[in-house]
N, C-alpha and C positions, 0 to 999 in steps of 0.2 A: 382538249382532253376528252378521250371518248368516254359514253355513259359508262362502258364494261370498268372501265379503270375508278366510278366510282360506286363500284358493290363491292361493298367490304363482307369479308369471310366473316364468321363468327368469332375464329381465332383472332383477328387484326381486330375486330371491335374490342374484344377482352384486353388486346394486349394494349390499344392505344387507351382505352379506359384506366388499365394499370397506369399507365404513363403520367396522364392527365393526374393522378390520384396524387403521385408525386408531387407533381407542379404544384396543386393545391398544397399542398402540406407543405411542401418550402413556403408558397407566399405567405401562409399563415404564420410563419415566424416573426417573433417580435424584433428580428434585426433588418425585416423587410421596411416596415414603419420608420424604425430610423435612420436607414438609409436616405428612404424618400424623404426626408424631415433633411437631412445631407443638403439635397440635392438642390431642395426648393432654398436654400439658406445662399450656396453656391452662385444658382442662379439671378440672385436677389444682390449678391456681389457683396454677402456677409463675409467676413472671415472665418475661413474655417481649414480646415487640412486639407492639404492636394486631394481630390477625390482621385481614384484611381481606378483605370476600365480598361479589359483587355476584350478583344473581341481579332481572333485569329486568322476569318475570312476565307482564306481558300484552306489555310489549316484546318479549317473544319471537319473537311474531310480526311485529313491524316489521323483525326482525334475520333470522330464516329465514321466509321469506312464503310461501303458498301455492305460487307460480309457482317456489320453488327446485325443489320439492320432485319428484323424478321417478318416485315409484313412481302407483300409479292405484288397487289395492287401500284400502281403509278403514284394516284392520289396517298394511299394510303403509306406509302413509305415516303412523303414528303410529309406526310403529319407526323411521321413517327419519331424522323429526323429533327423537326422542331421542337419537340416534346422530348425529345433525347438531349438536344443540344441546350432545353431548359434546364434540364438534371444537371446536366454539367458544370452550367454559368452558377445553380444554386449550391451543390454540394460538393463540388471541387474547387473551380475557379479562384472562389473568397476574394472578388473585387467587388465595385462598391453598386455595380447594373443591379437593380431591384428586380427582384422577380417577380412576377405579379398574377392576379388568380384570372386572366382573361386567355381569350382563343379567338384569332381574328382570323378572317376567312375576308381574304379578298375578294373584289367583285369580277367575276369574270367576262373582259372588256379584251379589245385589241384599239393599238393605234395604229394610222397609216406614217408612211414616213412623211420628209418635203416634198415628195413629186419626183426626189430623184435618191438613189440608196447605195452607196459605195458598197465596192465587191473588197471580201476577205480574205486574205490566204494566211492563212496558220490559224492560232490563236484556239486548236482544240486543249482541255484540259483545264482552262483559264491559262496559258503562256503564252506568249509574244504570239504578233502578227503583225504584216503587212494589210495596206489597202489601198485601192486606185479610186480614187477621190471623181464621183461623177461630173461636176460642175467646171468643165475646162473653161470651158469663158463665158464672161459676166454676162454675153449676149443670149444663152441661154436660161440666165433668171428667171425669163417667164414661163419656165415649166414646173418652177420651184411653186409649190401649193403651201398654207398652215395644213398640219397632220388633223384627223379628225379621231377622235376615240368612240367606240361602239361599246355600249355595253349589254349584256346578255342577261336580261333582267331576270326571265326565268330560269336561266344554269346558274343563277347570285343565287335565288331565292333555294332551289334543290339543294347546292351545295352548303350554304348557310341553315336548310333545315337538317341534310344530314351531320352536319356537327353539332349542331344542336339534340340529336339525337343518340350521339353515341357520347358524346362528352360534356351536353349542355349542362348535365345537374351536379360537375364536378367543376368545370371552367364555364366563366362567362362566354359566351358566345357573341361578340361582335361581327358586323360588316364593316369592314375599314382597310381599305385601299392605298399606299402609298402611289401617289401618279405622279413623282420625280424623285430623281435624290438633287439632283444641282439641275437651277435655274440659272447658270452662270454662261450657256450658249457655246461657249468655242469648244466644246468637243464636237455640237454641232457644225460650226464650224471647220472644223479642220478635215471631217468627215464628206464635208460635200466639196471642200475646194483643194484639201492637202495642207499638212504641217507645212514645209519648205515656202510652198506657192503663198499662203496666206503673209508671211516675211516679205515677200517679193512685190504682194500687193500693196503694201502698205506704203511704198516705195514708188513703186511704177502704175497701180491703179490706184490710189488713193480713195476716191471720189467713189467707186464703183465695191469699194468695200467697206466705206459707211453705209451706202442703199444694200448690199447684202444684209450691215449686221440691223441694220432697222429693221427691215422685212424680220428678223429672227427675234428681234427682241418683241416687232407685230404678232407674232405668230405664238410666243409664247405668252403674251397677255390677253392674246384670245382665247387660248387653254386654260387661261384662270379663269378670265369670265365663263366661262361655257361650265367649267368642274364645280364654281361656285353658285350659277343657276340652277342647274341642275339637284344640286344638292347632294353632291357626292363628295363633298369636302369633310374631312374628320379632324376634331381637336388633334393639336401635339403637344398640348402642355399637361402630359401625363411620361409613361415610363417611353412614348416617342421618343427613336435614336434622330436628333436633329443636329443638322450643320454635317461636319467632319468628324465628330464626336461629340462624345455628354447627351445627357439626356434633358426633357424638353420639361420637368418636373416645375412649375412654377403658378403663382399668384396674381400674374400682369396680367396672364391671359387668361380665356377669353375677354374682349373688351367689357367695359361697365354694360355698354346696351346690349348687348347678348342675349338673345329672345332662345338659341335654337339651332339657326341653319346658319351654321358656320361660313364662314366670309374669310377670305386671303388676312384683315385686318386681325382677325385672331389668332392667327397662325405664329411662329416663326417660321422666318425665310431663311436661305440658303444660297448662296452663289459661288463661284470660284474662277479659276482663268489657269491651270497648271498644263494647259498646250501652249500657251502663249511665255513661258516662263524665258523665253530664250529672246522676249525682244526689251525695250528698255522701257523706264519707266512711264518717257514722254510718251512713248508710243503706247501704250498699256492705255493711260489716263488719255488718249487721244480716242480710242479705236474697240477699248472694252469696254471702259468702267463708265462712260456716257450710255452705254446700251441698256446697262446692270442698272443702274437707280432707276430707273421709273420702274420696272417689276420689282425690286426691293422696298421700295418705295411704300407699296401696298403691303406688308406684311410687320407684325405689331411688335416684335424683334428679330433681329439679324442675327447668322452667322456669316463668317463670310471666310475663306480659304482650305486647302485642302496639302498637297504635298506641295504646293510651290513656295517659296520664303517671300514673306511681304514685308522682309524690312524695308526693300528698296523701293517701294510699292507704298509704305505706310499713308506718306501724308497725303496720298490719292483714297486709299482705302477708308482711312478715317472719316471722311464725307458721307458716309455711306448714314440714313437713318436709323435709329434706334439699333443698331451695332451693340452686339453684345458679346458675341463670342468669336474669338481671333484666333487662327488656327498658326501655331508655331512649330513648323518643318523642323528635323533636323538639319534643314541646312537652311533655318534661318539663322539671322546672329541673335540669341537669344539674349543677352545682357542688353542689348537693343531694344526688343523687344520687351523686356521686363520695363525699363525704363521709359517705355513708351503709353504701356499697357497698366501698369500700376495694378489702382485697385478699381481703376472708372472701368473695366470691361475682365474676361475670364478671357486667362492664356489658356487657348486649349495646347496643351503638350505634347509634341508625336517626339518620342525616341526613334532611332532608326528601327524597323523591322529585321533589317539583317543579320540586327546579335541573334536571332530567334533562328536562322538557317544557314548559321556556319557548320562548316563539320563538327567544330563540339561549341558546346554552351560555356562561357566563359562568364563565370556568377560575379567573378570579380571584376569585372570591366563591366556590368549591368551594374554592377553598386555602384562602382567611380561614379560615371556617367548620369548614373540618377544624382548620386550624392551632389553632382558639382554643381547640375542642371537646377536643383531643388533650392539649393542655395544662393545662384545668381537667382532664382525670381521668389523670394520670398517673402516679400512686399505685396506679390500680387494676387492675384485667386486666380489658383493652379490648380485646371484638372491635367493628371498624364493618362495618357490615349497610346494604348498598342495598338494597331492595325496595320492591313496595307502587308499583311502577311501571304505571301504566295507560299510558304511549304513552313514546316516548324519541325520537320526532318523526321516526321513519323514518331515525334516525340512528344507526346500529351504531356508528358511533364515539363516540360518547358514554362510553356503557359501559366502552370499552377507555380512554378519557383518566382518565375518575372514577376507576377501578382506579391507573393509572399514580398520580395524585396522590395519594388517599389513602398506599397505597405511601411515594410520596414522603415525604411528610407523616410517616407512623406510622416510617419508619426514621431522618427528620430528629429525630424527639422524642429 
């Protein structure tokens, strides 16, 4: 990002200051406190009400559009958008994400790839795409490198004082960096070798796609250690979105000996396998889920899944360390899963997305569907999670009814 893109006009300071003025004043409310008081209870795997979280994703930009937006800077209409899209979550949304009185300002860092980078065709807008997978055969491995991260201490430090400058004395000012969302590898996967080819290897090169997935899973526990040397690692057990949803609100963490410089061991982890969903279970617990424990391994609770249904999958998954939050697809068998899940772990709850982008919103088939959903798991401790939305039809209100109902719904049970 060039320096021009971060001088802010006069007008963009006044207006992101207004913004920020907001944010404060929602966190300051006393239903932020007991949210988080929710959540930490949730997490702790108390009984309590389906917590409920909508988070729209590429809807976002159907709900704050370009044309809201009035800063003209690069930077500064990325902060604007945040601080817009905090207004929302607090004073429309009424799900149970806590708003909170901070401004984090990531560090600005690049990584390299493995040494080899699949080519894309489509996929402008966020929609679909192809891609030609570089890694044609295994004999080429050794071009495959670990990715290294750089970071730009003095563009962190500028950028971190200028937000501390135009919004320090309203929001907290943090540096705190997200450096993955899933540690779970097979998107890397399927990126350097192909969807289809990876099926075929399992098959025909066996042998030569465990040394792939080793190297991957090498490669990603040197990114720990190296982000955890460093000292670029930031608590998540605050208003952190961790796993596939919920937030990261809790009392386990950080560990008892906790000096300071956060360690993977204080963390919650993250993994999942939804490229692989199309091969069997043997094969899954042969070819992923050995890869996945030792970097889960290191980390002081777990989440683990994302869109793909782990019921067939469970008594693999279940192996996993300090597992605490299990994500349940709409196409898992959820009566299954409740039954499985009880009350030793949080069913995280994904409804389909697509009631959110039919041509019309059908309220009555969102209540069924919660209604039914709510009541096979009501043994267990259920958050439900919207996401995973690619369009909400230009329709912000969507969002704000689904909330209302589930609501409805998870206080009627």
């Amino acid at each position: 990002m060039s320096t021009e893109s971060e001088t802010f006009t006069l007008h963009e300071r006044q207006l992101l200051r207004t913004l920020a003025g907001q944010v404060a004043e929602l966190a300051a409310r006393p239903i932020e406190a007991e949210k988080q008081v929710l959540w930490r209870c949730h997490n702790t795997l108390q009984a309590t009400r389906p917590l409920i979280f909508c988070d729209p994703e590429n809807g976002w930009h159907e709900i704050i559009r370009p044309e809201h937006l009035d800063c003209e800077g690069e930077l500064a209409r990325e902060w604007e958008f945040r601080l817009r899209r905090e207004i929302f979550w607090g004073a429309e949304m009424g799900d149970d994400r806590v708003i909170v009185p901070y401004f984090d300002v990531a560090h600005v860092a690049t990584e390299s790839d493995w040494g080899m980078h699949e080519t894309r065709t489509g996929g402008q807008h966020g929609g679909a795409y192809t891609w030609d997978a570089p890694l044609k055969d295994f004999a080429d491995m050794d071009r495959l490198h670990f990715p290294t991260i750089t970071v730009d201490a003095a563009a962190t430090e500028r950028r971190a004082a200028l937000a501390h400058e135009i919004l320090g004395d309203l929001l907290t000012v943090r540096v705190k960096t997200q450096w993955w969302w899933t540690l779970g590898m097979t998107w890397t996967l399927v990126n350097l070798r192909g969807m289809l080819q990876i099926m075929y290897d399992m098959v025909d090169a066996p042998d030569d796609l465990h040394r792939l997935m080793a190297f991957l899973r090498d490669g990603h526990l040197a990114k720990l250690d190296w982000l955890e040397a460093q000292g670029l690692l930031s608590l998540n057990n605050d208003g952190a979105y961790v796993g596939s949803g919920g937030f990261g609100w809790t009392d386990e963490l950080p560990q008892p000996d906790f000096t300071g410089h956060v360690r993977t061991c204080d963390l919650w982890g993250f993994a999942e396998s939804q490229e692989t969903v199309g091969i069997s279970p043997t094969m899954f617990a042969e070819f992923v889920l050995p890869y996945q424990l030792p970097i889960l391994a290191r980390f002081g609770l777990n989440c683990y899944g994302c869109c793909e249904p782990l019921d067939k999958r469970w008594e693999y998954v279940k192996q996993i360390p300090r597992l605490r939050r299990v994500s349940v697809s709409p196409w898992s068998d959820r009566a299954f899963m409740a039954e499985q899940l009880g009350a030793n772990y949080i069913l995280s709850m994904k409804p389909n997305p697509a009631d959110l982008a039919r041509d019309g919103f059908d309220e009555d088939k969102v209540r069924s569907i919660l209604r039914h959903d709510l009541r096979a798991t009501r043994n267990c401790r259920v958050e439900v999670i919207m996401k995973d939305n690619h369009t909400i039809r230009d329709d912000p209100r969507r969002v704000i009814r689904w909330v209302q109902i589930a609501r409805e719904e998870a206080e009627r049970l």
